[in-house]
C-alpha positions as CSV (number, residue, x, y, z in Angstrom):
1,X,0.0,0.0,0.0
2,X,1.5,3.1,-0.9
3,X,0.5,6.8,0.5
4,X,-0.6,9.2,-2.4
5,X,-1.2,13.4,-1.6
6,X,-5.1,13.2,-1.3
7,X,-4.7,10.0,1.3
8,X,-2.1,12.2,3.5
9,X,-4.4,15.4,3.3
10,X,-7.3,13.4,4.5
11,X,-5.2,11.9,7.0
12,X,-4.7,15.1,8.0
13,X,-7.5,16.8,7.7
14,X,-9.6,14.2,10.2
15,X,-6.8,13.7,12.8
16,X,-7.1,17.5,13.3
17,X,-10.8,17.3,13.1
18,X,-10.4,14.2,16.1
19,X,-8.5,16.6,18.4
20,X,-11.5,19.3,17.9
21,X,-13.9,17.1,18.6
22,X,-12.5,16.2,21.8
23,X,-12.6,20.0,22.7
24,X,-16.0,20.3,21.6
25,X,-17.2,17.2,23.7
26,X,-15.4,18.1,26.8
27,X,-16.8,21.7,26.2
28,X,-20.3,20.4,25.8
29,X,-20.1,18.2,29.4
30,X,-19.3,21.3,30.5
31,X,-21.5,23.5,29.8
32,X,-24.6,20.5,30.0
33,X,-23.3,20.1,34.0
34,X,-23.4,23.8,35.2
35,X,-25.8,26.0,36.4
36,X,-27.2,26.9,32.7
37,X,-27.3,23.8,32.3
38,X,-30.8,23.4,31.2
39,X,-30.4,26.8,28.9
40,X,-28.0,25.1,27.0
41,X,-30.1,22.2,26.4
42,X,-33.2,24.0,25.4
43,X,-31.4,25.8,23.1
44,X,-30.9,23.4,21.0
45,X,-34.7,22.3,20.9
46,X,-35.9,26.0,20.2
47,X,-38.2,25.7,17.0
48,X,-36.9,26.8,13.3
49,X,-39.7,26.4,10.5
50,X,-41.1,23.2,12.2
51,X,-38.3,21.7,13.4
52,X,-36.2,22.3,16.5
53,X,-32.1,22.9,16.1
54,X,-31.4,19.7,17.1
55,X,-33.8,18.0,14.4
56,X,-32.4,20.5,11.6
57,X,-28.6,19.6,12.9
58,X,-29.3,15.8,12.8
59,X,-31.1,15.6,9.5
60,X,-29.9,18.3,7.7
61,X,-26.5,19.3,8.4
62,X,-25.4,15.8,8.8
63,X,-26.6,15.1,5.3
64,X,-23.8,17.2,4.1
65,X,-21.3,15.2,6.5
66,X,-22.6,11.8,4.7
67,X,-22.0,13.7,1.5
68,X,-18.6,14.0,2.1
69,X,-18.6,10.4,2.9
70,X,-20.2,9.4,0.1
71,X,-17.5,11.9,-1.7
72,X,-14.5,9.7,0.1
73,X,-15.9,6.3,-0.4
74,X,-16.2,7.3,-4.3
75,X,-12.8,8.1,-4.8
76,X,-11.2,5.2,-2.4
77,X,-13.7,2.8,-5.0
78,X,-12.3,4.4,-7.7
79,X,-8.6,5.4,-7.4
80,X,-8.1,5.0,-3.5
81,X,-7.3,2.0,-1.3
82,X,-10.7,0.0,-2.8
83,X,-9.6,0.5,-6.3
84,X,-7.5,-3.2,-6.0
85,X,-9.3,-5.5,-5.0
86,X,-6.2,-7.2,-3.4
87,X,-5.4,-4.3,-1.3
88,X,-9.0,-3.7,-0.3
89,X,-10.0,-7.7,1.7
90,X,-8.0,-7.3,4.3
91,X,-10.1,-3.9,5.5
92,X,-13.3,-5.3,3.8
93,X,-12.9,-8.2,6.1
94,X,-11.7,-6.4,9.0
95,X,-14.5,-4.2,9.0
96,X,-16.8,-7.3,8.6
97,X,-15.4,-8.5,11.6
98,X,-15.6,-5.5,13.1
99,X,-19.7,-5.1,12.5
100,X,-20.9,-8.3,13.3
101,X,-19.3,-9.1,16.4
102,X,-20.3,-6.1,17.9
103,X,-23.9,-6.6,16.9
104,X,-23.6,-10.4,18.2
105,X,-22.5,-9.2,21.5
106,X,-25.1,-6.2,22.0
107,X,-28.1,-8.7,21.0
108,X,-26.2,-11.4,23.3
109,X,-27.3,-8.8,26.2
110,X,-30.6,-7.2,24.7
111,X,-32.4,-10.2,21.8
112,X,-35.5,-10.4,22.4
113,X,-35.8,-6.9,24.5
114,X,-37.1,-3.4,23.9
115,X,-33.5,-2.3,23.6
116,X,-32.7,-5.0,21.0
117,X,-32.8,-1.9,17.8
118,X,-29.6,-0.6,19.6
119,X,-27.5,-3.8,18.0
120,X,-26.8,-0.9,15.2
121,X,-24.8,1.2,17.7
122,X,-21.2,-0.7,18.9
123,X,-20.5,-1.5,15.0
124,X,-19.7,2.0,14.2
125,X,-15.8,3.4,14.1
126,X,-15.6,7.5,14.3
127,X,-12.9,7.9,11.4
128,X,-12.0,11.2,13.1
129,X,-11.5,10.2,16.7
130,X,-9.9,7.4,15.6
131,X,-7.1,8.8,13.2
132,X,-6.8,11.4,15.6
133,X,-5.5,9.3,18.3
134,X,-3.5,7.4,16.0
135,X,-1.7,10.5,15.0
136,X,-0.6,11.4,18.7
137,X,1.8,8.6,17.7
138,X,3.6,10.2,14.8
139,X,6.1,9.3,12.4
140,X,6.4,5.6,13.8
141,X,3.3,5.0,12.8
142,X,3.8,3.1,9.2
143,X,1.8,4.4,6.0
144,X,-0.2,1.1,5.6
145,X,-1.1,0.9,9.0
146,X,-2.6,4.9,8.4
147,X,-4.2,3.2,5.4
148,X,-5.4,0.3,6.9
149,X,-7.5,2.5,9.5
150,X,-8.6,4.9,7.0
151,X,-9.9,2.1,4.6
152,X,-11.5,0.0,7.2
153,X,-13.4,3.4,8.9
154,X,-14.5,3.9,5.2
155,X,-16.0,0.7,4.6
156,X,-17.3,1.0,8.0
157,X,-19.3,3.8,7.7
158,X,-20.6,2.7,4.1
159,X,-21.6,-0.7,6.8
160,X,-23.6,2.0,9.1
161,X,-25.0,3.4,6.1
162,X,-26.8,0.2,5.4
163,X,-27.7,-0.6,8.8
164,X,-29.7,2.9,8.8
165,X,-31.1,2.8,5.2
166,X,-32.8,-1.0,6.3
167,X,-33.0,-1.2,9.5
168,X,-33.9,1.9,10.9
169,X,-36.6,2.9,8.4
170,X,-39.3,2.6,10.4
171,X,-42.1,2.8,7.8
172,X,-42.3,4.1,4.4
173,X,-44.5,6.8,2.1
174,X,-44.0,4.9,-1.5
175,X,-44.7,8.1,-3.1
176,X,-42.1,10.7,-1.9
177,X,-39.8,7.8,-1.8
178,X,-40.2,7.2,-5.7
179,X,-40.4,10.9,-6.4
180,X,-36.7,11.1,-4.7
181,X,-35.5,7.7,-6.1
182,X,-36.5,9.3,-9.5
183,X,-34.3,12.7,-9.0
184,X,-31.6,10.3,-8.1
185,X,-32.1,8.7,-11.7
186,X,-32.7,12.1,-13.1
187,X,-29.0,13.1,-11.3
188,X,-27.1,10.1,-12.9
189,X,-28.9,10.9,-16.7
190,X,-26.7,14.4,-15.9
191,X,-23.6,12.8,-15.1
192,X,-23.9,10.1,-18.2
193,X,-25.0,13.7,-20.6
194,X,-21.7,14.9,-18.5
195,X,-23.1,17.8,-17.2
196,X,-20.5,19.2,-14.9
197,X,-21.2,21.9,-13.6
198,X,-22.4,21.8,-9.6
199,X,-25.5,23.6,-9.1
200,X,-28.0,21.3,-11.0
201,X,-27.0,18.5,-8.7
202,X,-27.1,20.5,-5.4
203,X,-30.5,22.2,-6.5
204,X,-31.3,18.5,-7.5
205,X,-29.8,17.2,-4.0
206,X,-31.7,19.4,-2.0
207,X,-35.0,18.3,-3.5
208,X,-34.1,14.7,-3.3
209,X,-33.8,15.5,0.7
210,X,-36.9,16.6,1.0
211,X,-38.7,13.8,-0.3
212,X,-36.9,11.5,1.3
213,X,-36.9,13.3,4.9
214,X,-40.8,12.4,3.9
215,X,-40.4,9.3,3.3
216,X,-39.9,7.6,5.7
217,X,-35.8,6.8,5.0
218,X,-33.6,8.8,7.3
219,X,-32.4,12.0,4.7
220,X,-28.9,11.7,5.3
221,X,-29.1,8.4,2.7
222,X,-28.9,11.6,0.1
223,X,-25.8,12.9,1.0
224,X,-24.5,9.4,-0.3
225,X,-26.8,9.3,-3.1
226,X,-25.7,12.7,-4.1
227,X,-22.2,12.0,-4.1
228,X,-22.3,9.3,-6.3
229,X,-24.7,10.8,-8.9
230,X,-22.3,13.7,-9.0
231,X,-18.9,13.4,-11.5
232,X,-16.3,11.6,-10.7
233,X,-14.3,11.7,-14.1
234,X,-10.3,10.7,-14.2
235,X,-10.6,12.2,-10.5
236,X,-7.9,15.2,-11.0
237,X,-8.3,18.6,-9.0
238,X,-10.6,19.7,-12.4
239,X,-13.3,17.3,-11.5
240,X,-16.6,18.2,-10.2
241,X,-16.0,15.3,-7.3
242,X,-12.5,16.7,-6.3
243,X,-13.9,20.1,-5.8
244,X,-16.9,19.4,-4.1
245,X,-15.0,17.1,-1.7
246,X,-12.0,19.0,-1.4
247,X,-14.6,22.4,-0.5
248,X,-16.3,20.1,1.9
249,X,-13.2,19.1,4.5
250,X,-12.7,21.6,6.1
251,X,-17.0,23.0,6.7
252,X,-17.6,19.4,7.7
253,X,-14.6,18.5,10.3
254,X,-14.3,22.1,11.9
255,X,-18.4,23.4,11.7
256,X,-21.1,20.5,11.2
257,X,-19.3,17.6,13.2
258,X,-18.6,20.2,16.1
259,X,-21.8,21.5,16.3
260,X,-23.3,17.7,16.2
261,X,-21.0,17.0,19.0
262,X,-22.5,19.7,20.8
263,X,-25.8,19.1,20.6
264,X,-25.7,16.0,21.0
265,X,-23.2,15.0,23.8
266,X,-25.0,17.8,26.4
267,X,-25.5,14.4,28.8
268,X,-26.3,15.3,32.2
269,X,-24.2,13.3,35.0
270,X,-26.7,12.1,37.6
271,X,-28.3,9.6,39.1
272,X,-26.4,6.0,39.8
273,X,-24.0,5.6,37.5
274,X,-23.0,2.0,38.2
275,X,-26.6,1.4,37.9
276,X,-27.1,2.9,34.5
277,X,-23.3,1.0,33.4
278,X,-24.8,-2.5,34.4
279,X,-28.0,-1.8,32.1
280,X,-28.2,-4.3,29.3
281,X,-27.8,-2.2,26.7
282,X,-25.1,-0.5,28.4
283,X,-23.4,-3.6,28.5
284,X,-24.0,-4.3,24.8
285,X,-22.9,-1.3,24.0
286,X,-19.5,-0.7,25.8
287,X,-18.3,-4.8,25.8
288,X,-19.8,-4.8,21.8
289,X,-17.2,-1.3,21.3
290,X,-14.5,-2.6,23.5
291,X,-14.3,-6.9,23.0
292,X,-16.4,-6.8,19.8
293,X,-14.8,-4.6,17.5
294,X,-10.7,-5.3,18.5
295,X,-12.3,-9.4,18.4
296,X,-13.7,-9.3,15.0
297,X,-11.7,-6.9,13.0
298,X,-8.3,-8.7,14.2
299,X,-10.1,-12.1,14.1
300,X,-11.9,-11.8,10.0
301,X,-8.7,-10.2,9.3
302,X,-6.5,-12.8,10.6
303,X,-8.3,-15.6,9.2
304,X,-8.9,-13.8,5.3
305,X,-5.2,-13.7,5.5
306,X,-4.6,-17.2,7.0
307,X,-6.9,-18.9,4.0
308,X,-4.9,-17.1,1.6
309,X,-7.8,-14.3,0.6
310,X,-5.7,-11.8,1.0
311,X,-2.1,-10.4,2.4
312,X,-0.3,-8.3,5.4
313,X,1.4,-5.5,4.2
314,X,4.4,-6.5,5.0
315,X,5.4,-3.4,7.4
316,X,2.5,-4.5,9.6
317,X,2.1,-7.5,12.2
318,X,-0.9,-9.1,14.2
319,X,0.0,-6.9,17.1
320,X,-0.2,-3.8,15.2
321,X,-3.4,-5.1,13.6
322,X,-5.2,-5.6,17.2
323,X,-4.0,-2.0,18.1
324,X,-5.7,-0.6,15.3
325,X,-8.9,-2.9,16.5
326,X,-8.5,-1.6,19.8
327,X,-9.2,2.2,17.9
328,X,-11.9,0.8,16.1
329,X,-14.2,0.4,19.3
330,X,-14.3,4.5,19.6
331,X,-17.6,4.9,18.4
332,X,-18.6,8.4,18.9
333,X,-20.7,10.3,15.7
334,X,-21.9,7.7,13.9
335,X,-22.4,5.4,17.4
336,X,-24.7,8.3,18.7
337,X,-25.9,9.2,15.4
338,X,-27.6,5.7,15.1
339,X,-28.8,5.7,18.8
340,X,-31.2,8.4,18.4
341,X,-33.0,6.2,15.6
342,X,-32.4,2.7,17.6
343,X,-33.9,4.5,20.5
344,X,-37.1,6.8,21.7
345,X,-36.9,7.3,25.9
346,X,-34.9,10.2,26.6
347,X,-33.1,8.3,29.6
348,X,-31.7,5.2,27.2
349,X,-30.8,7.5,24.7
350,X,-29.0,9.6,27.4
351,X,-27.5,7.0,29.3
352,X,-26.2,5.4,25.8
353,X,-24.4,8.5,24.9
354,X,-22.8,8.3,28.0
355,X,-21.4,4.8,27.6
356,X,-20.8,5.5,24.4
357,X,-18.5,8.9,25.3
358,X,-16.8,6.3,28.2
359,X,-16.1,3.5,26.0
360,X,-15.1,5.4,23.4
361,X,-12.3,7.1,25.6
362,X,-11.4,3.9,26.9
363,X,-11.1,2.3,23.5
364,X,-8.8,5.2,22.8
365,X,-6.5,4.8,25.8
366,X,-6.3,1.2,25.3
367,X,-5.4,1.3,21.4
368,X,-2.9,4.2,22.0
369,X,-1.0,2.8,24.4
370,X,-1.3,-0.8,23.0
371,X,-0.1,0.6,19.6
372,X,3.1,2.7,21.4
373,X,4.4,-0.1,22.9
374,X,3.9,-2.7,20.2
375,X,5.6,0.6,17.4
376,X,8.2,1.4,19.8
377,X,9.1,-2.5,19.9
378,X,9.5,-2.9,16.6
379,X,11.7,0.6,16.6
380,X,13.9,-1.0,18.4
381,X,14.0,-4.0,17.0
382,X,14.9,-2.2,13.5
383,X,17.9,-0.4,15.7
């Protein structure tokens, strides 16, 4: 696996993007835990054409965040770490891993419950925490184990994309669901006519949301709708994609996911806490982020190399790999992003943001420290 400019401006862009997200979230506990405490909070439910802040942050600036997603995945499919499909099993197989454990062991704790929808929430990786921690680590880190993380958050997220598209669609309106399917077909006649230029498919794009905010299917599907409908070309800086995703970086990792983070981690410490950590879905949550993701993603990947599917780069080892696995289980956006569809009582949704911020942090300390020692091993071992 080789490093190319766009993969080390990514890198860079979400590893700065992690560190302002942990401002933001300690910022938000903050603010949610003092004496305007309850200002704060009703801020973000104050009412804007129908909707309150939070819905409007949730469903419509996070569309633009799954844009740029959608933008990402594109070009990793087409010239990126996907584009070779020898390159691409070991993180397609990691990430499998690293998705189905983690459901196995929430519904373990909560099949058959109320709580069972949640089995969505501990297969999520945040890309940005993730790489963000990694970074801390610096130049010992090797390129394909940057790539490996990047790839397998990727594919990741396109996994919690599906998850929300089929599972969390809780009933459907055929018509404004065919009316946005239909400007999604209309979109990709533009891009086969080669229409390049940007505003019909963001005039198009917004439409499309609308529909499909009434349809039933959560609206942030669009933003990855959208970014494939819109050109791609031989992917150079002249190409409709590049510019759109290359505008987007910065908007997305230093204003939408920020403000996300603070409306949506404003969790208010009381009550018993060892009470609410022994909950079942608590316990699904934090053992599915913690044992199920570092389990599976080390575990498909080690056996897809073992039956000869694929290959370890060959500046990587197992303990390097379970590291990375280790980062894997930080959760975060897209792990409380899915809650509030899994979940309707204020207190679960509350209390899983909480064990989601705490196993998250964990999950961080563990694969930083388990990825220094095992880096700084092999530094030596190269002296």
């Amino acid at each position: 696996m080789k490093g190319t400019k766009l993969f080390k401006d990514f890198f860079e862009s979400e590893k700065t993007g992690g560190l302002t997200l942990i401002s933001c979230t300690i910022l938000s506990l903050v603010f949610a835990n003092s004496t305007f405490g309850a200002d704060y909070h009703n801020f973000f439910l104050t009412q804007f054409a129908g909707h309150s802040l939070e819905h409007w942050i949730n469903d419509g600036l996070m569309t633009v965040f799954f844009l740029l997603i959608g933008l990402e995945l594109e070009r990793e499919i087409y010239q990126g770490e996907l584009s070779n499909i020898k390159d691409a099993l070991l993180p397609i197989f990691g990430a499998l891993g690293g998705m189905l454990l983690p459901a196995g062991v929430f519904l373990i704790f909560n099949f058959g419950t109320t709580t069972q929808s949640g089995a969505g929430i501990p297969m999520a990786t945040d890309i940005a925490f993730a790489l963000g921690i990694l970074s801390l680590l610096g130049n010992r880190v090797p390129t394909s184990l940057k790539i490996f993380l990047t790839a397998l958050a990727v594919i990741d997220d396109l996994g919690a994309i599906l998850i929300i598209a089929i599972f969390y669609t809780k009933s459907l309106l055929w018509t404004n669901l065919f009316i946005a399917l239909g400007i999604f077909a209309l979109l990709l006649a533009f891009n086969r006519l080669k229409i390049r230029n940007l505003i019909p498919y963001l005039i198009g794009g917004i439409a499309m949301w609308y529909f499909m905010l009434h349809s039933g299917v959560h609206a942030t599907i669009t933003g990855v709708l959208l970014a494939f409908a819109i050109p791609f070309g031989n992917g150079d800086e002249k190409s409709t994609s590049y510019i759109l995703q290359h505008f987007l970086h910065k908007p997305v990792a230093f204003i939408i996911i920020p403000i996300f983070t603070l409306a949506n981690t404003a969790i208010v410490f009381s009550g018993n806490m060892g009470e609410t950590l022994t909950k079942n879905y608590s316990l699904g949550i934090a053992l599915g982020l913690l044992v199920g993701k570092p389990l599976g993603i080390f575990l498909f990947s080690f056996l897809a190399v073992k039956f000869g599917v694929c290959k370890l780069p060959n500046d990587l080892n197992w303990k390097s790999v379970f590291g990375v696995g280790l980062l894997g289980g930080i959760g975060f956006t897209m792990s409380i992003f899915i809650t509030l569809l899994a979940f309707e009582e204020e207190i679960t949704i509350n209390n899983s943001k909480l064990v989601i911020l705490l196993s998250s942090f964990i999950a961080g300390l563990l694969g930083f420290f388990a990825l220094k020692m095992v880096l700084k091993k092999e530094e030596v071992n190269e002296n």
